[in-house]
GUMAR-708473 format. One record per residue (C-alpha): residue number from 1; x negated, y negated, z negated. Coordinates in steps of 0.001 Angstrom, whole numbers. Each point is the difference from the previous one (the first is absolute). Example, Ala and Ser with C-alpha at 12.3 -4.5 7.8 and 13.67 -1.06 7.14 Angstrom:
GUMAR-708473
- 1 | -12300 | 4500 | -7800
- 2 | -1370 | -3440 | 660
end
This chain:
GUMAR-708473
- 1 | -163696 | -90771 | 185677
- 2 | 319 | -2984 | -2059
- 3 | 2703 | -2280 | 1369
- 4 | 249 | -3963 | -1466
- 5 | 3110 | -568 | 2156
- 6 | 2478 | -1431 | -2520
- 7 | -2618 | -1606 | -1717
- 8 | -1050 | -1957 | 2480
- 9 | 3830 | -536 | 661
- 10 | 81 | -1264 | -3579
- 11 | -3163 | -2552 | 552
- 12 | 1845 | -1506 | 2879
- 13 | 2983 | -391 | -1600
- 14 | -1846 | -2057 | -2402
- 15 | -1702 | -2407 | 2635
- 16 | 3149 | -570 | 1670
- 17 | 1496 | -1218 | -3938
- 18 | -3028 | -1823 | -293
- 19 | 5 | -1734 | 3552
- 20 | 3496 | -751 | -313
- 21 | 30 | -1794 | -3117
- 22 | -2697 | -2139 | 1554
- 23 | 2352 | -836 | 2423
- 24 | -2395 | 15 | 2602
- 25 | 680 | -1148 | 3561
- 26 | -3376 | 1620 | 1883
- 27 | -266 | 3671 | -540
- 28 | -4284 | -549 | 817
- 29 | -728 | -2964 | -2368
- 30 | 2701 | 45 | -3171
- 31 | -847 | 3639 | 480
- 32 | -3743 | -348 | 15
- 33 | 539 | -2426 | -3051
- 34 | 2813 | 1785 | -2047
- 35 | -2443 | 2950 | 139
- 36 | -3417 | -1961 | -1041
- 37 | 2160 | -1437 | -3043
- 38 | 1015 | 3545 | -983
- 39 | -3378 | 861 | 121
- 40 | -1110 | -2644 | -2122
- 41 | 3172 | 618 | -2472
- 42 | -1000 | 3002 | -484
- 43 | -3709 | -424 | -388
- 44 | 585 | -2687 | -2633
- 45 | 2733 | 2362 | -2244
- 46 | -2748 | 2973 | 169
- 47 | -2580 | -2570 | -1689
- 48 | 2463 | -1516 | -2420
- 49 | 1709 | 3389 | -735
- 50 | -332 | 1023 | -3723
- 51 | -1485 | 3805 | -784
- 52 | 2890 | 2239 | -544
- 53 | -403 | 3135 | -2734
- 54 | 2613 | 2376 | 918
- 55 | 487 | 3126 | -2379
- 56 | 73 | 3538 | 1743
- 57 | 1124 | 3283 | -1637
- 58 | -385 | 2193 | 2600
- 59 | 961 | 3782 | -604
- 60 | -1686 | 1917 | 2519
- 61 | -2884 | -1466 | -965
- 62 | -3553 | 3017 | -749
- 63 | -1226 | -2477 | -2116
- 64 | 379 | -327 | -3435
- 65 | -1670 | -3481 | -25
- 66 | 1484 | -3228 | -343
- 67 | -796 | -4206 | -220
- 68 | -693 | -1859 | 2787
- 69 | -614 | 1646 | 3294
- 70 | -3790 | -216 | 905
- 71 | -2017 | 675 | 2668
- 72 | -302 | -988 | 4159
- 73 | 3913 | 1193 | 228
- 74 | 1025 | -2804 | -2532
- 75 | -2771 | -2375 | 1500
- 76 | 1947 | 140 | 3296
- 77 | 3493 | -364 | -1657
- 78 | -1581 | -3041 | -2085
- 79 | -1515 | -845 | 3396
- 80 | 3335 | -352 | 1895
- 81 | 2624 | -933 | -2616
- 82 | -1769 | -940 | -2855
- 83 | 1711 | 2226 | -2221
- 84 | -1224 | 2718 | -2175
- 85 | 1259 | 3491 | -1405
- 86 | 750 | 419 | -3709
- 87 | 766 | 3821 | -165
- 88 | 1599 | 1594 | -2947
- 89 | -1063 | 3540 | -1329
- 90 | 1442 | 2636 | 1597
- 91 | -1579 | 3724 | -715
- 92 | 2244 | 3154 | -1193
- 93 | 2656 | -1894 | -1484
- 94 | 1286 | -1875 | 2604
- 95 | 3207 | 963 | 129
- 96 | 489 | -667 | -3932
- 97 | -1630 | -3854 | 583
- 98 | 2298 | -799 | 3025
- 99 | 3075 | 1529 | -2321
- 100 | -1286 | -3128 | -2801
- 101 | -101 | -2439 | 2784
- 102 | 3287 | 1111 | 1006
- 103 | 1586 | -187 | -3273
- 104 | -1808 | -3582 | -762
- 105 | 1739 | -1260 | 2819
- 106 | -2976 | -1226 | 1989
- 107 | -2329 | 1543 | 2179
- 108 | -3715 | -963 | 1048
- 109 | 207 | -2311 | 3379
- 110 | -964 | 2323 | 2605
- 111 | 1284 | 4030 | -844
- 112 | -1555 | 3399 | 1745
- 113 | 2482 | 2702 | -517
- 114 | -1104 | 3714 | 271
- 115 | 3387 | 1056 | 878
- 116 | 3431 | -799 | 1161
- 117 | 1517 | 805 | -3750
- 118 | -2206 | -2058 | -1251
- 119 | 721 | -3170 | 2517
- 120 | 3587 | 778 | -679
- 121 | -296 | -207 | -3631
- 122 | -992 | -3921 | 667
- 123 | 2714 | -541 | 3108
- 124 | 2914 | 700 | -2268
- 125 | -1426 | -1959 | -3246
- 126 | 140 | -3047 | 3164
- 127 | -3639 | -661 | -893
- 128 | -1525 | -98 | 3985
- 129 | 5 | -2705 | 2198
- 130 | 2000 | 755 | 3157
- 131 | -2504 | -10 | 2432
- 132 | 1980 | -623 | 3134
- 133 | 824 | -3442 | -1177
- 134 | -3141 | -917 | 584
- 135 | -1338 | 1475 | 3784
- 136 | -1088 | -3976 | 708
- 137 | -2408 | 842 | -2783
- 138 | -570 | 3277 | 1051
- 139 | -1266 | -59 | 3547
- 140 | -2566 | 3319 | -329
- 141 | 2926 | 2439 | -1267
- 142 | 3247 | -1467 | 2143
- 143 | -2468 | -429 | 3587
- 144 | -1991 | 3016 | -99
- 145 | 1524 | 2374 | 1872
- 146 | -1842 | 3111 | -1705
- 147 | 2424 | -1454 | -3303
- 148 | 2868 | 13 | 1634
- 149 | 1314 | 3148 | -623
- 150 | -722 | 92 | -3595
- 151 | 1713 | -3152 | -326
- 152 | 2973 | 1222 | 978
- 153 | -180 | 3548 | -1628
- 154 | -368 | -2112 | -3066
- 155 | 2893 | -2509 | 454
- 156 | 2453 | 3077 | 985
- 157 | -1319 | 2469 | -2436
- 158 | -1824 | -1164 | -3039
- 159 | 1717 | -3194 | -863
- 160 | 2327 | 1132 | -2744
- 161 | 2811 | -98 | 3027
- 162 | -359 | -3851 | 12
- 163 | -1736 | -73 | 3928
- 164 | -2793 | -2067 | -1382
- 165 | -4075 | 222 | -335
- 166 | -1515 | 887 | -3043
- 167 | -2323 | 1877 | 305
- 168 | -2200 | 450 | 2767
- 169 | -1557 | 3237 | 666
- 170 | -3629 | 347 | 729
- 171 | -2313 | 2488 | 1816
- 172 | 1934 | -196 | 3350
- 173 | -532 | 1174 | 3245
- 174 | -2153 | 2790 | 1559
- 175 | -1241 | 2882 | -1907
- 176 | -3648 | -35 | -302
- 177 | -2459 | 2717 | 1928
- 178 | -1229 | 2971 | -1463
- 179 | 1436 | -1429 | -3530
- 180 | 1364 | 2458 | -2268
- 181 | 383 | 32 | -3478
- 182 | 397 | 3469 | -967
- 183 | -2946 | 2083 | 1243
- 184 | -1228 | 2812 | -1987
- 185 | -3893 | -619 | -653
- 186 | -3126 | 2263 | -1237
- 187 | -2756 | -739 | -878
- 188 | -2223 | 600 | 3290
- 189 | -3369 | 1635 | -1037
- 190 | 1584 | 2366 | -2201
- 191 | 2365 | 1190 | 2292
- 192 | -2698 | 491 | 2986
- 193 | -2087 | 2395 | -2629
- 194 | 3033 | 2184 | -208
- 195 | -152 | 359 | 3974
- 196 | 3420 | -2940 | 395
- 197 | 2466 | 3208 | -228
- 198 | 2679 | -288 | 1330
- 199 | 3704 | -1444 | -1851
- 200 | 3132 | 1080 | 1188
- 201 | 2673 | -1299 | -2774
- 202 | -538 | -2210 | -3094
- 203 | -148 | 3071 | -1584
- 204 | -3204 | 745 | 1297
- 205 | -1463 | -2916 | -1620
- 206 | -369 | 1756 | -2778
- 207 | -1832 | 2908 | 679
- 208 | -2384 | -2067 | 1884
- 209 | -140 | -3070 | -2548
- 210 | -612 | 3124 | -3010
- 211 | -3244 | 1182 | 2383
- 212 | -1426 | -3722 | 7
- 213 | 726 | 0 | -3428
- 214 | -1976 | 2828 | -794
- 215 | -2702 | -1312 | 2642
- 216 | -354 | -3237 | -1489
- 217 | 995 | 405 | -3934
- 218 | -1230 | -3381 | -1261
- 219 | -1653 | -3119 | 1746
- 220 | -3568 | -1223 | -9
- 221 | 132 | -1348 | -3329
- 222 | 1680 | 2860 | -1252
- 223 | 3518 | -742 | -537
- 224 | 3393 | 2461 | 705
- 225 | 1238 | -179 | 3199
- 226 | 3649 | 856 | 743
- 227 | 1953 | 1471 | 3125
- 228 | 2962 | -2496 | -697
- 229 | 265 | -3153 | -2089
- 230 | 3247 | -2162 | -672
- 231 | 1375 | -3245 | -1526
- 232 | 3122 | -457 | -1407
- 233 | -59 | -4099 | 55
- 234 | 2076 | -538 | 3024
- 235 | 2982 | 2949 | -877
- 236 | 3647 | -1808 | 222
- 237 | 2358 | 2732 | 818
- 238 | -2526 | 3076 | 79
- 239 | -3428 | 1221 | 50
- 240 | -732 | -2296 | 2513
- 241 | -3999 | 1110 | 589
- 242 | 1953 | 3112 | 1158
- 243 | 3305 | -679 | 1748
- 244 | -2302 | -2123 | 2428
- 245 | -1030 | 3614 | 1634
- 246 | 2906 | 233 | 1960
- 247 | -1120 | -3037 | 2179
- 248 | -3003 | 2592 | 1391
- 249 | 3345 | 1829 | 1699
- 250 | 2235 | -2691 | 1123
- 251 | 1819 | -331 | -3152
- 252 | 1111 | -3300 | -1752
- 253 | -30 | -60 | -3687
- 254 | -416 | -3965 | -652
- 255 | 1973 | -2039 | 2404
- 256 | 3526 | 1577 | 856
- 257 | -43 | 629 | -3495
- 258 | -2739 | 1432 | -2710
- 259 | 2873 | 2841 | -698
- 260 | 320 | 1024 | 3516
- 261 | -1930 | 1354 | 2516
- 262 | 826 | -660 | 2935
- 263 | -1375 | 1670 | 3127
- 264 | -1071 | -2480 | 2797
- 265 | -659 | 2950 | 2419
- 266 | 3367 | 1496 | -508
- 267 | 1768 | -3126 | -1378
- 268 | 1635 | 2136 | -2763
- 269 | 83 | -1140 | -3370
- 270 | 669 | 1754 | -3420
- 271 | -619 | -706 | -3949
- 272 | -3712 | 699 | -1334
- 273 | 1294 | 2405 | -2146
- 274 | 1587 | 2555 | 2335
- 275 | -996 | 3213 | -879
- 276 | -2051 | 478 | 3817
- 277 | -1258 | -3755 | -451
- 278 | -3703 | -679 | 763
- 279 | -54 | -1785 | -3205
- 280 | -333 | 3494 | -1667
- 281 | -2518 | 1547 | 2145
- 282 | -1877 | -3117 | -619
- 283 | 197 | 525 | -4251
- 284 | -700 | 3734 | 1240
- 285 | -3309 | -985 | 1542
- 286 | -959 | -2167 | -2991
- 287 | 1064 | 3049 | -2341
- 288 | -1926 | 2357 | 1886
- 289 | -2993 | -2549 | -351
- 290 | 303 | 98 | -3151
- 291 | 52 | 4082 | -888
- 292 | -3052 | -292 | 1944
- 293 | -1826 | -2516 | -1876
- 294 | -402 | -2218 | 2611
- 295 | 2426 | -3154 | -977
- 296 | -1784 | -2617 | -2314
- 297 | 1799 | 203 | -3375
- 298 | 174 | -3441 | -565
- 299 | 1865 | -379 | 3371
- 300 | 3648 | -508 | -1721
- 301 | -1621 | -3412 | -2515
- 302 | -2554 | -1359 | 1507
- 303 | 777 | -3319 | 2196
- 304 | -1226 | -567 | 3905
- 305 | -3093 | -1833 | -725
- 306 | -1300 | 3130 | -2308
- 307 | 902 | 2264 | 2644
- 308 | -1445 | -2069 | 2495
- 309 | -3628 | -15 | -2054
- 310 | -550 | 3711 | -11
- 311 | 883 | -232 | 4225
- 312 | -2681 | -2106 | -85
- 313 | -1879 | 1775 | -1946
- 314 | 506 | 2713 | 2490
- 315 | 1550 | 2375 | -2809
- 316 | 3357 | 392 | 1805
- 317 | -42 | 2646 | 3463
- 318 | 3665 | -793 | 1195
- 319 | 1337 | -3602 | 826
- 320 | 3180 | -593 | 1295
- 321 | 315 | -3662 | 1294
- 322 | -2600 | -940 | 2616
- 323 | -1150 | -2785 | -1801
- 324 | -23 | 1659 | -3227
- 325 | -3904 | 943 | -193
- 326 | -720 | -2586 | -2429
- 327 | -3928 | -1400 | 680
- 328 | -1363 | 3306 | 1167
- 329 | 522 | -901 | 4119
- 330 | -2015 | -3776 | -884
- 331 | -3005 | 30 | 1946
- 332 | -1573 | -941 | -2710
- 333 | 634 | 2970 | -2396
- 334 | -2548 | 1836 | 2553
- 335 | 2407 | 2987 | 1070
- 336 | 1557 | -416 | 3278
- 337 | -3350 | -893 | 1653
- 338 | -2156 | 2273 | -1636
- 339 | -2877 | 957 | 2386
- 340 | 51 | 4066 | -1429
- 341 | 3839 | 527 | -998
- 342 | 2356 | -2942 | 809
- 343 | 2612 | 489 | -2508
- 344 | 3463 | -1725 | -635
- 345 | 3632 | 340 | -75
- 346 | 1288 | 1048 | 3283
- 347 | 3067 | 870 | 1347
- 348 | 756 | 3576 | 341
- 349 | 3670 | 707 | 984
- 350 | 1289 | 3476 | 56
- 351 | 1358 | 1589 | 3071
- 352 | 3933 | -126 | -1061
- 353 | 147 | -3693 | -711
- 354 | 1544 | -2698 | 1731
- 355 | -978 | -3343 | -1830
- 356 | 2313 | -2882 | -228
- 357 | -918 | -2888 | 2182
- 358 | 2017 | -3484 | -915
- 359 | 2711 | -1069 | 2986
- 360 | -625 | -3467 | 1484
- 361 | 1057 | -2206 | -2957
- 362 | 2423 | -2067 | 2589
- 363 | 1885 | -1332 | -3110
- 364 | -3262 | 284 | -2570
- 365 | -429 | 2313 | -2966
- 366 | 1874 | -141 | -3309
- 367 | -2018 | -2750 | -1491
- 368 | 1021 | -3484 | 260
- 369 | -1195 | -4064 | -981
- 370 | 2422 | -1798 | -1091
- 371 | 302 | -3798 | -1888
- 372 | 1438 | -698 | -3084
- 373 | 3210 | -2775 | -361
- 374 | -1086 | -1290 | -3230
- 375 | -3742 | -888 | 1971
- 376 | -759 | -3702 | -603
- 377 | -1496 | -314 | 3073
- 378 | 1838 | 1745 | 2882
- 379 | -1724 | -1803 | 2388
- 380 | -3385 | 1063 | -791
- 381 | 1253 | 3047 | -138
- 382 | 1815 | 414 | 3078
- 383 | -3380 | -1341 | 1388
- 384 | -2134 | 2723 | -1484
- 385 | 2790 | 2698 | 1273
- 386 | -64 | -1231 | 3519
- 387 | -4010 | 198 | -189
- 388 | -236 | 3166 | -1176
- 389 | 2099 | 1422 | 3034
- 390 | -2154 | -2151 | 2414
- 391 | -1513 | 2809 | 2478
- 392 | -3493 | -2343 | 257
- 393 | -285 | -142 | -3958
- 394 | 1009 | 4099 | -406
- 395 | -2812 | 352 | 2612
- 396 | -2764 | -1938 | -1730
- 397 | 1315 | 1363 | -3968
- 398 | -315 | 3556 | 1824
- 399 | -3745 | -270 | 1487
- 400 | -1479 | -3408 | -1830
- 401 | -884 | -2677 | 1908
- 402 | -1243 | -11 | 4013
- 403 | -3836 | -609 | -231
- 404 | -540 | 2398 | -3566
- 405 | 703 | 3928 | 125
- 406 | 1008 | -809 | 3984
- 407 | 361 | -2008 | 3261
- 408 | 1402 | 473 | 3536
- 409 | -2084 | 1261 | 2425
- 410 | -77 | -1607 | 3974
- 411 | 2985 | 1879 | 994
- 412 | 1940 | -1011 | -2938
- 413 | -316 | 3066 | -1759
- 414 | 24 | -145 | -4030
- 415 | -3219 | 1933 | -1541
- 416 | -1178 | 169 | -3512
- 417 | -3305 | -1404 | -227
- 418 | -883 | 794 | -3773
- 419 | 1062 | 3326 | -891
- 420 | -1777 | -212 | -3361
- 421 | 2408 | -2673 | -1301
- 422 | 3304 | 2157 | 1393
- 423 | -1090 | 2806 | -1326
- 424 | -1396 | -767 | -3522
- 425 | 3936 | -1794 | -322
- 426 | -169 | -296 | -3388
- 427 | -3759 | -1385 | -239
- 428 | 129 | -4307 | -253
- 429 | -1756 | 75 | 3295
- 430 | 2444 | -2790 | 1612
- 431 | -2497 | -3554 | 477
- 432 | 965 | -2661 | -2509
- 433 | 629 | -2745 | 3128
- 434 | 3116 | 2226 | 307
- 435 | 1243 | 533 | -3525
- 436 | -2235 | 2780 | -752
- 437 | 1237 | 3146 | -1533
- 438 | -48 | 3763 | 1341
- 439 | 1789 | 945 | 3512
- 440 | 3153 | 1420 | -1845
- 441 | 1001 | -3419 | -1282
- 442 | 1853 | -1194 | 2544
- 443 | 2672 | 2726 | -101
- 444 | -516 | 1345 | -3102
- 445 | 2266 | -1727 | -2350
- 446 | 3222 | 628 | 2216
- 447 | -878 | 3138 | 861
- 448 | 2640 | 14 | 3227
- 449 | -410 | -3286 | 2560
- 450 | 3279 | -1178 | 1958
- 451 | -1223 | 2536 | 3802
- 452 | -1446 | 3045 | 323
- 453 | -3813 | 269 | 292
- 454 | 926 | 1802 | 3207
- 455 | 2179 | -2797 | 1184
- 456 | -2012 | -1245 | 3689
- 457 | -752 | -3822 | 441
- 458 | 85 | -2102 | 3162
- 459 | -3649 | 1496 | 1020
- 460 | 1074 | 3019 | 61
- 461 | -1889 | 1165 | -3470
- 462 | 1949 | 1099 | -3347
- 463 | 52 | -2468 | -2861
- 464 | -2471 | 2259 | -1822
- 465 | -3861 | 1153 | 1000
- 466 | 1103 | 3286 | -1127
- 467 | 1549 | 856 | 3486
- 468 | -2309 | -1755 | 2161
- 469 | -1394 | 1934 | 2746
- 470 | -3577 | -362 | -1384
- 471 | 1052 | 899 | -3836
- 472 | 1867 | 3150 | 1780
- 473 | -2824 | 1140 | 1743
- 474 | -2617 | -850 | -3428
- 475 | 2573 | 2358 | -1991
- 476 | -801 | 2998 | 1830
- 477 | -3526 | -427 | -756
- 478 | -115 | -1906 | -3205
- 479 | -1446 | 1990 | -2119
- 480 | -2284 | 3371 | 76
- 481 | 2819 | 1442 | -1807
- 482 | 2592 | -758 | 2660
- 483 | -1592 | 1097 | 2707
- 484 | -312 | 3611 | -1143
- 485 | 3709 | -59 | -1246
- 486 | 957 | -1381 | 4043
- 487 | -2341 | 2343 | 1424
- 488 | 1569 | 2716 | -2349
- 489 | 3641 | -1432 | 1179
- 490 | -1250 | -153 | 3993
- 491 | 1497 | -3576 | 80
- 492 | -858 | -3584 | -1123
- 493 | 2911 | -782 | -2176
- 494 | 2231 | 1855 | -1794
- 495 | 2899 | -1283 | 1667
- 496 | -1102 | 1809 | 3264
- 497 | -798 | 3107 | -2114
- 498 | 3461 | -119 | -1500
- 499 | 1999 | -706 | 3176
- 500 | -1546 | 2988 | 1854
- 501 | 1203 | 2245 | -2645
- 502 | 3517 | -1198 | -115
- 503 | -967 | -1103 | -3730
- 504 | 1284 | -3303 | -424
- 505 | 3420 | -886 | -1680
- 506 | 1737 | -3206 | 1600
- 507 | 1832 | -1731 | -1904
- 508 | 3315 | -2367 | 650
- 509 | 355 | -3415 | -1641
- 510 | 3029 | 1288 | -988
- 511 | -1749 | 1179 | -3212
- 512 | -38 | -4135 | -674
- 513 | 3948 | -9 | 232
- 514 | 1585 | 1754 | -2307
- 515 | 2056 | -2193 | -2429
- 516 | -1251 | -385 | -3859
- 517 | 2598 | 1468 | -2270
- 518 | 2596 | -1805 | -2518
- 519 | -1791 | -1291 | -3053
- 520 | 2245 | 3635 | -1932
- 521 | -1737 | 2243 | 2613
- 522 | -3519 | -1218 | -526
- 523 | 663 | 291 | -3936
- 524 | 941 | 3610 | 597
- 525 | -3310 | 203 | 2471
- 526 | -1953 | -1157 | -2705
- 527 | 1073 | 2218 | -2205
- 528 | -645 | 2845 | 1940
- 529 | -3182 | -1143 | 1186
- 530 | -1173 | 252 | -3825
- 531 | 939 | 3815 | 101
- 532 | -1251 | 701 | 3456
- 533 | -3506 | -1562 | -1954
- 534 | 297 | 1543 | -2498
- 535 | 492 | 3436 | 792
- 536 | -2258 | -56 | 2603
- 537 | -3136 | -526 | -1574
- 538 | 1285 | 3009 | -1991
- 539 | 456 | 2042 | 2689
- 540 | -3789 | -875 | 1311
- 541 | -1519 | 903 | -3653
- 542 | 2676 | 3057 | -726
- 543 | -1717 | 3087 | -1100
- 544 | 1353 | 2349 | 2658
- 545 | 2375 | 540 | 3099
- 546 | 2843 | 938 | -2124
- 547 | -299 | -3063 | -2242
- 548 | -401 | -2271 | 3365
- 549 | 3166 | 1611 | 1205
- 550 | 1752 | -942 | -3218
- 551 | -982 | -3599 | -147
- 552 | 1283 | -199 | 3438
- 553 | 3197 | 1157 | -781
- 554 | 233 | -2157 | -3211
- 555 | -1523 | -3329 | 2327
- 556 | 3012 | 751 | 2856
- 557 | 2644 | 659 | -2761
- 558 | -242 | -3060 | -1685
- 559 | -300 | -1956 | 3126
- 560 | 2895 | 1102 | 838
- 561 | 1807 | -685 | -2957
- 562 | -880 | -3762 | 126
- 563 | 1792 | -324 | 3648
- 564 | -3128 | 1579 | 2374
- 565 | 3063 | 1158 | 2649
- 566 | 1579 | -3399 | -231
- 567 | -3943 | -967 | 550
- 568 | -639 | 1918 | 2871
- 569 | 3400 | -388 | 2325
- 570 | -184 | -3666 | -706
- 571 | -3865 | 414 | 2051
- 572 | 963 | 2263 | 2140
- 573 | 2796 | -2203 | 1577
- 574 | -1861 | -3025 | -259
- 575 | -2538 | 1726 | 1964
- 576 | 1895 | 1000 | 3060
- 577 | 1267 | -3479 | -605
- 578 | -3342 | -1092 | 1067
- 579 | -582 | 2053 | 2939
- 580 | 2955 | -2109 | 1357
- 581 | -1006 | -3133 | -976
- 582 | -3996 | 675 | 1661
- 583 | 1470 | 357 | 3411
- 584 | 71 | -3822 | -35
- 585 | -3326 | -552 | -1076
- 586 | -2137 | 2462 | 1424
end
């Protein structure tokens, strides 16, 4: 429940300065007049107030785009601080541009990091304003009490040891419902025409993916289709397109560390490159898809979007992220509700799997805003921070404005009203009198918003219409397509289906504490990362089992020989580390 206690706490505290410096004698009428002069103050500095560009370079951005932020999400930022967005181009190279900022000596005003190495890079260069020095300016992220535990995580624990604020996490509180990221999907019709037989092990993806294959060789317009398809675009430390497996049983291979796995259903944690590691049965499966025929050659070049086109295309069988299905689920690519066959991507999880499912981000995820010292205008930008951790403008840069996609009903409740624009998100569907645009732009360009989408308001409802009770119960029967695959599952989500088979991997937020290495260790992680890469893809595309054994042996030796033991017992005891440190925020 959202709680405005100390904010409120916060606004008195200001009328009492205010009254006080009046030096009022009658609480009624100085009061009644200290607060009708505020008013007007205020009202005359929001009409004299000059427009403020700030520049943005935020990391965690999925867009490659940059310029001034457009659209009905910018309208209402223009709308209530007259300010606007500049954002700088992010895409694959982030970490290389934030490296040029870094060694330039300035940074753009406002900063989204995509990970706590990353944020400490720019702590210890002294290059962030220190956040707590500033709560009068800050009311939204010092009085909400959904923040306040992230605060304090971040002052204790990822402040360079200085106590201060920084950076300030985002995406915190609840997990959402029935959200999960890793989810193994197939596409639907294909699947039914083989009689849905039955998968016991990721293993037995393959015999079934090889007899859709064979069932549906090319698409309508006669091009190859593939059991598997990859990109490489995203790889830092490994194959990352196929460490990401292991989340389908429990296993964390991104946030601990990317050359760990560490088990959130036994707590046990151990290098990537152990000889029993899931790592390997992952480059296995890939191997064994590729003896087969069945893994799309160009899978080790070509980038996400390519790989993304033939999903669309509906040339790929296998997906492994849940949103990963490219435009074949749109409505409007006439699969899902197809009168005769309703066709799609749907998720198909075999028997032995328990998938991961995100803790309660009580101190946020590893991505964090943050302002730079050398901004020219802090104010403005302490302004813009605040609002973009106000709960009111997360809730209308998560569902538009009330009146266009949706409204409250008599008892309060939040329901969309205009599914079209919501679901066509990308289509400029949004009316001009708003800012125009498509749906996505309000969240779009930072990817990650201060709360969770799950986190509940004072009615009762979540911040986003993708967990209100009517957008729950439209889910089950969305699309023609979904209701065979929930009458196939005998429930209405696949969170139910999941929980009655004991197949869903909790996770701690301990996975969010584990300390970032010296600047040494992460040279030494880099370097091994570029074997682990390397060898990998080798090991995918090596001619036979005994050459796949080989390349193993060469990958883990040379690991090894640039520090991987040093590697792994640092993680290991910064992991039980964490385990102690969660007790206090969990």
């Amino acid at each position: 429940m959202r709680k405005r206690g100390l904010a409120l706490a916060m606004t008195a505290a200001l009328v009492v300065g205010t009254l006080a410096g009046c030096g009022g004698n009658s609480a009624d009428t100085s009061g009644s007049q200290a607060a009708q002069q505020s008013e007007a103050q205020t009202a005359d500095r929001e009409q004299s107030r000059e427009e403020v560009t700030l520049s943005a370079f935020i990391q965690q951005s999925v867009t490659g785009e940059s310029g001034i932020w457009q659209g009905w999400g910018a309208q209402k930022l223009h709308d209530d601080l007259n300010m606007k967005i500049n954002f700088d181009p992010t895409g694959n190279e982030v970490e290389s541009k934030l490296s040029q900022y870094l060694v330039a000596g300035e940074l753009p005003d406002i900063i989204g990091f995509k990970g706590l190495d990353q944020a400490q890079l720019a702590m210890d260069a002294g290059m962030l304003l220190p956040l707590d020095e500033y709560q009068d300016q800050l009311p939204n992220i010092f009085g909400e009490e959904v923040y306040q535990n992230a605060v304090k995580y971040s002052q204790d624990y990822t402040s360079g040891g200085s106590g201060k604020l920084y950076i300030m996490p985002t995406a915190i509180g609840p997990t959402a419902y029935n959200a999960y990221n890793w989810v193994p999907l197939l596409q639907w019709s294909v699947y039914k025409t083989l009689g849905k037989p039955e998968i016991n092990t990721l293993e037995d993806y393959l015999d079934v993916v090889e007899q859709m294959v064979k069932e549906k060789p090319t698409t309508p317009d006669g091009e190859k289709v593939y059991g598997f398809s990859l990109f490489s675009d995203w790889d830092k430390y490994t194959a990352l397109e196929i460490s990401t497996l292991s989340f389908m049983y429990g296993i964390d291979t991104e946030y601990v560390s990317t050359l760990m796995e560490t088990n959130i259903i036994t707590n046990e944690t151990k290098s990537l490159l152990a000889d029993d590691s899931f790592y390997k049965r992952a480059l296995k499966f890939y191997f064994d898809a590729n003896q087969r025929g069945l893994l799309d050659p160009d899978a080790m070049t070509q980038t996400y979007d390519e790989m993304v086109a033939k999903l669309s295309s509906g040339r790929v069988m296998f997906s492994w992220f849940s949103w990963l299905t490219g435009t074949y689920n749109d409505p409007n690519a006439g699969h899902v509700n197809n009168e005769e066959d309703p066709d799609g991507y749907a998720s198909v999880v075999a028997k032995d799997m328990k998938l991961y499912e995100a803790p309660d981000q009580t101190i946020g995820r590893n991505w964090y805003f943050g302002i730079s010292k050398s901004c020219k205008n802090p104010d403005a930008a302490l302004e813009f921070l605040n609002w973009l951790y106000d709960l009111d403008v997360c809730q209308y840069l998560t569902n538009g404005p009330e009146g266009v996609a949706w409204e409250k009903g008599e008892n309060g409740e939040p329901v969309i009203t205009n599914w079209d624009i919501v679901d066509q998100k990308t289509e400029m569907l949004m009316p001009e009198d708003v800012g125009g645009g498509a749906f996505q732009d309000g969240v779009y360009a930072f990817n990650t918003l201060g709360p969770q989408a799950a986190t509940e308001l004072d009615d009762g409802f979540t911040l986003s219409y993708r967990y209100w009770p009517s957008t729950i119960e439209r889910d089950a029967t969305k699309t023609k397509m979904k209701v065979e695959v929930n009458e196939w599952l005998g429930t209405t989500t696949l969170a139910e289906y999941l929980y009655a088979n004991d197949m869903v991997g909790k996770s701690t937020q301990a996975v969010n504490m584990v300390q970032i290495p010296s600047d040494d260790q992460q040279i030494i992680e880099t370097q091994i990362g570029e074997v682990v890469k390397k060898y990998s893809w080798q090991m995918v595309y090596a001619k036979d089992e005994a050459e796949f054994e080989s390349l193993w042996q060469t990958m883990v030796n040379d690991a090894k020989g640039l520090g991987l033991d040093q590697i792994t017992e640092y993680y290991t005891t910064e992991w039980n580390n964490a385990l102690e440190k969660v007790k206090d925020y969990e």
